[in-house]
C-alpha positions as CSV (number, residue, x, y, z in Angstrom):
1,X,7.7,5.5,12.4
2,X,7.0,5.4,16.2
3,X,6.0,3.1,18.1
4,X,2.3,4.6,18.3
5,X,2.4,5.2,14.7
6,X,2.8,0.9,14.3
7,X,0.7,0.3,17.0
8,X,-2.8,2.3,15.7
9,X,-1.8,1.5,12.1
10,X,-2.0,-2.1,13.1
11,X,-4.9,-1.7,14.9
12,X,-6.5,0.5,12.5
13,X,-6.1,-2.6,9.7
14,X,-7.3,-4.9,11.9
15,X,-10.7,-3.5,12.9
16,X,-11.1,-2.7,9.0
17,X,-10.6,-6.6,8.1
18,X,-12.4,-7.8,11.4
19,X,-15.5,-7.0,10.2
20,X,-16.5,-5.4,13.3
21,X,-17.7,-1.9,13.9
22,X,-15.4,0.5,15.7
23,X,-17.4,0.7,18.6
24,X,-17.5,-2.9,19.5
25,X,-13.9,-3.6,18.4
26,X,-12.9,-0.8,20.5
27,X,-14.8,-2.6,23.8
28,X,-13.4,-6.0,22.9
29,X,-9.7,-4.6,23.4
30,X,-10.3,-1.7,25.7
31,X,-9.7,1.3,24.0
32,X,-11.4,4.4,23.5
33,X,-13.2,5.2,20.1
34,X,-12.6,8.7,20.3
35,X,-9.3,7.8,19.9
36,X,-9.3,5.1,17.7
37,X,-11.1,7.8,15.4
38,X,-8.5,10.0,16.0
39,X,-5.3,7.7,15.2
40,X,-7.3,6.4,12.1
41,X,-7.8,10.3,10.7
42,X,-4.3,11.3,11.4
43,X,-3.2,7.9,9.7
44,X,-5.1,8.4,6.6
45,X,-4.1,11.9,5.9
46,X,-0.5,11.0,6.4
47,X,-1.2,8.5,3.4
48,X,-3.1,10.9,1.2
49,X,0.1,13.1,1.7
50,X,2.5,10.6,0.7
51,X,4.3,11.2,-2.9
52,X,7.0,9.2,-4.1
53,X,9.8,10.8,-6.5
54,X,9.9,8.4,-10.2
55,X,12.2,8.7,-12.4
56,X,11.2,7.3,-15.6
57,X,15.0,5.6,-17.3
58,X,15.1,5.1,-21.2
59,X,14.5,1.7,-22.5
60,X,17.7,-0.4,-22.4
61,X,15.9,-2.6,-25.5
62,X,14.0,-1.5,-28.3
63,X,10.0,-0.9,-27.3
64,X,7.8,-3.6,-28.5
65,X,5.4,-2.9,-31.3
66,X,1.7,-2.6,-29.8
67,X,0.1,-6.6,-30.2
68,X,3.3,-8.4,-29.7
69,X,4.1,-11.0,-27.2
70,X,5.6,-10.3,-24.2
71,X,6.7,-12.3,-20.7
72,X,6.4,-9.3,-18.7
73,X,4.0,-10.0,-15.3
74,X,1.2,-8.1,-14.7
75,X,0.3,-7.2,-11.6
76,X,-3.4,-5.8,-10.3
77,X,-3.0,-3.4,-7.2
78,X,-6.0,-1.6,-5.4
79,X,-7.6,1.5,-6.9
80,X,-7.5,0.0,-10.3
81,X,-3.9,0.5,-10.8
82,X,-1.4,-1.8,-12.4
83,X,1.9,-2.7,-12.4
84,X,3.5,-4.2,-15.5
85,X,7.2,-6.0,-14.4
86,X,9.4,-7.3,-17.2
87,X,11.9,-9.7,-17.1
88,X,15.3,-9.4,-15.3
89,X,13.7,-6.8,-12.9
90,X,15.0,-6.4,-9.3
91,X,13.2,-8.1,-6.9
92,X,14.5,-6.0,-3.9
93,X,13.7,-3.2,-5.9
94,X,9.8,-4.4,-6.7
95,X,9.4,-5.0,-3.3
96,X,10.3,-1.3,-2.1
97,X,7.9,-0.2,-5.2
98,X,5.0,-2.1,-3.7
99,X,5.5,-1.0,-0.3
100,X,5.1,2.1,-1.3
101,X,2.3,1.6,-3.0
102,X,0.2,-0.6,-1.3
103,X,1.8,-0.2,2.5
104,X,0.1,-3.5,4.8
105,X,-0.2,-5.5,2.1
């Protein structure tokens, strides 16, 4: 990423938790809204194009019949989507996973 690119994706996130509306957010800090428009467009469609290769790796234990008890964690990401994380999982790993999927955050 450039410099640019961190610079409007950060500002981008903070006018969306601000509250404010673009126009005044954009007067507060001096910058142009035509702009601002423009870097939030280009950063959103660079998003949308995003896809992330998944390899799905057999089960190194025997699958759990539906109803039983587990300890995995389940965890609630935007859009809906979940993420279920069993035991012994990476952490470095998880943390890549969720970067990916919910970048900011």
């Amino acid at each position: 990423m450039t410099e640019a690119w961190m610079k409007w994706h950060g500002l981008v996130s903070e006018q969306s938790e601000s509250g404010q509306n673009v126009a005044a957010f954009c007067e507060e800090r001096g910058l142009r809204a035509w702009q601002f428009y423009e870097w939030k467009k280009r950063l959103r469609e660079s998003e949308a194009a995003k896809f992330v290769e998944v390899q799905i790796a057999s089960p190194a234990e025997p699958v759990r019949p539906a109803g039983a008890r587990s300890s995995a964690i389940e965890i609630r990401l935007k859009g809906g989507r979940n993420l279920v994380v069993e035991p012994g999982f990476d952490a470095g790993h998880l943390r890549a996973v969720l970067a990916v999927l919910e970048p900011g955050a």
